[in-house]
N, C-alpha and C positions, 0 to 999 in steps of 0.2 A: 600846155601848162609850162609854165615857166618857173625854173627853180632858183632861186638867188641863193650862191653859198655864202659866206663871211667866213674871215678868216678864224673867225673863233670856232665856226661849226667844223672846220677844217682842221683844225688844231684836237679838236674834239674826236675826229674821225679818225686821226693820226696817232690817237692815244688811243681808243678802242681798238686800231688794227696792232699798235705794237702789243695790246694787254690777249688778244685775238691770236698773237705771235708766240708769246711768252707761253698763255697759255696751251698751244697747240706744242709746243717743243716739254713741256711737262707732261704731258698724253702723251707723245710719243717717250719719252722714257718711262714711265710708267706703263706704257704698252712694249719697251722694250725690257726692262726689268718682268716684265710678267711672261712673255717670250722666253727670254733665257731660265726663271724660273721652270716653266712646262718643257721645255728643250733636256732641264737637270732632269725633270721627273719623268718624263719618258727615257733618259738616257738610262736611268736608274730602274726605273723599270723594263727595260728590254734585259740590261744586265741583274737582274731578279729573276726574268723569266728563263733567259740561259740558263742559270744556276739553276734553276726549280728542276728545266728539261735535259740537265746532265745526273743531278739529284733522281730524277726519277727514273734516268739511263739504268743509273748505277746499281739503284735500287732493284729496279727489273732484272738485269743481271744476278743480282744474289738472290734473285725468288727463284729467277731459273734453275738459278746451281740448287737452290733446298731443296727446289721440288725435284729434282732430279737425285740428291740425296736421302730423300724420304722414301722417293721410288724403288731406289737401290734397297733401301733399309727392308721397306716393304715385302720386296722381293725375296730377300736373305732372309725374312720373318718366317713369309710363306714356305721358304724349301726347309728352313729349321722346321716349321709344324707338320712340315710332310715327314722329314728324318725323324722328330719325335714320334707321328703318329707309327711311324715304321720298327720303333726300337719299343714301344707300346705292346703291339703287335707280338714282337718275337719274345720278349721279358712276359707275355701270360702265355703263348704257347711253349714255353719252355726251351730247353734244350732239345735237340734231336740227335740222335744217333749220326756221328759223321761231320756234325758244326765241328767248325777252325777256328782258332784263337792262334792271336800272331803275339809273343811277349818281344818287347826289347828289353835286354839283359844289359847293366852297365858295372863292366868286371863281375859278372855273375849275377849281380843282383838285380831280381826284376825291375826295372823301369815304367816301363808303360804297355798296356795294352792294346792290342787293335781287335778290329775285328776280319782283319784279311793281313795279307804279308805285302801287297803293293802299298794300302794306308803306312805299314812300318816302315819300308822303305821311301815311302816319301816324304815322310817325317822327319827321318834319322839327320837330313841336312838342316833342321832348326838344332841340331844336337851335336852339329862341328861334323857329319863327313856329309863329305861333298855328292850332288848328287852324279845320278853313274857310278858310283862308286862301285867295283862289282865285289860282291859276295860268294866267300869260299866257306866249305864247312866247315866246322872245327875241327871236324876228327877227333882223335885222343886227347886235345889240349882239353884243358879244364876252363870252363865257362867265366872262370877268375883270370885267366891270363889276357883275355881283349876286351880290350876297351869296348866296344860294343859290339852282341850277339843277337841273334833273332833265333828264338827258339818257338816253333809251331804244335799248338796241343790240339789236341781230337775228344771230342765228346764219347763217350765210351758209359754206354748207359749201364753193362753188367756193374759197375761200378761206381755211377751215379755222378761223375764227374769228369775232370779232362784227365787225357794222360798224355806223355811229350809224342809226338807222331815221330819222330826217331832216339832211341833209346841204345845206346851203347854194346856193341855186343858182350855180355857177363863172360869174365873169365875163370877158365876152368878153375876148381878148387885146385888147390897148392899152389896157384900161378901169384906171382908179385901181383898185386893190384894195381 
């Protein structure tokens, strides 16, 4: 078969490939506008999902540290309910003949109680002396003269309460006091 062209059908064919041309470079920028479009939206989302996986780093982190502060808490709950249940205990069995009371004295006057004399001494550094600090009696000075005193009482049942576990030797009548 034999084809005859003319110059019109050539003309013809020469306008379909330049509209064939035209059209094809409009597809490719619209296939490349759509490209850079998905290129933004992946860029954007990988930098979303960073964030989310530092966010969630983060977040992890402060659960650990709670749960780790709840444990604590926890823990401190528990040994308070054992101290309670222990001071439970000794407040319905009473006093006994021979229980110790430790007072800190500040210039004489009571301050606080313990219930041992190492509690008062390791106390007495939230109270300005240092710890180590060592401790001498008072002797004859009067419990007004230092700054802070640790006086130790004894339960003493013939009379129903504590007395100081050292008490002053009394001087003879006529003696100056």
């Amino acid at each position: 078969m034999i084809r005859i062209v003319t110059a019109g059908r050539m003309h013809r064919l020469e306008q379909a490939a330049e509209h064939a041309r035209d059209r094809a470079r409009d597809v490719q920028g619209q296939a490349d506008a759509a490209w850079g479009r998905h290129v933004r939206e992946v860029w954007e989302l990988t930098a979303r999902a960073e964030r989310a996986e530092a966010t969630t780093s983060e977040v992890g982190t402060l659960l650990a540290r709670a749960v780790e502060e709840v444990s604590a808490a926890q823990q401190e709950l528990l040994l308070k309910d054992i101290e309670i249940r222990r001071l439970r205990e000794q407040l319905r069995r009473g006093p006994v003949e021979g229980d110790t009371l430790t007072v800190l004295m500040h210039y004489g006057e009571p301050h606080t109680v313990y219930a041992s004399r190492e509690d008062a001494y390791a106390d007495t550094a939230t109270h300005g002396v240092p710890a180590g600090t060592p401790w001498v009696p008072a002797g004859e000075r009067p419990a007004s003269a230092s700054t802070w005193c640790i006086a130790a009482f004894i339960y003493d049942a013939s009379c129903n309460g504590f007395r100081r576990a050292f008490t002053p030797a009394p001087k003879a009548l006529g003696e100056a006091a």
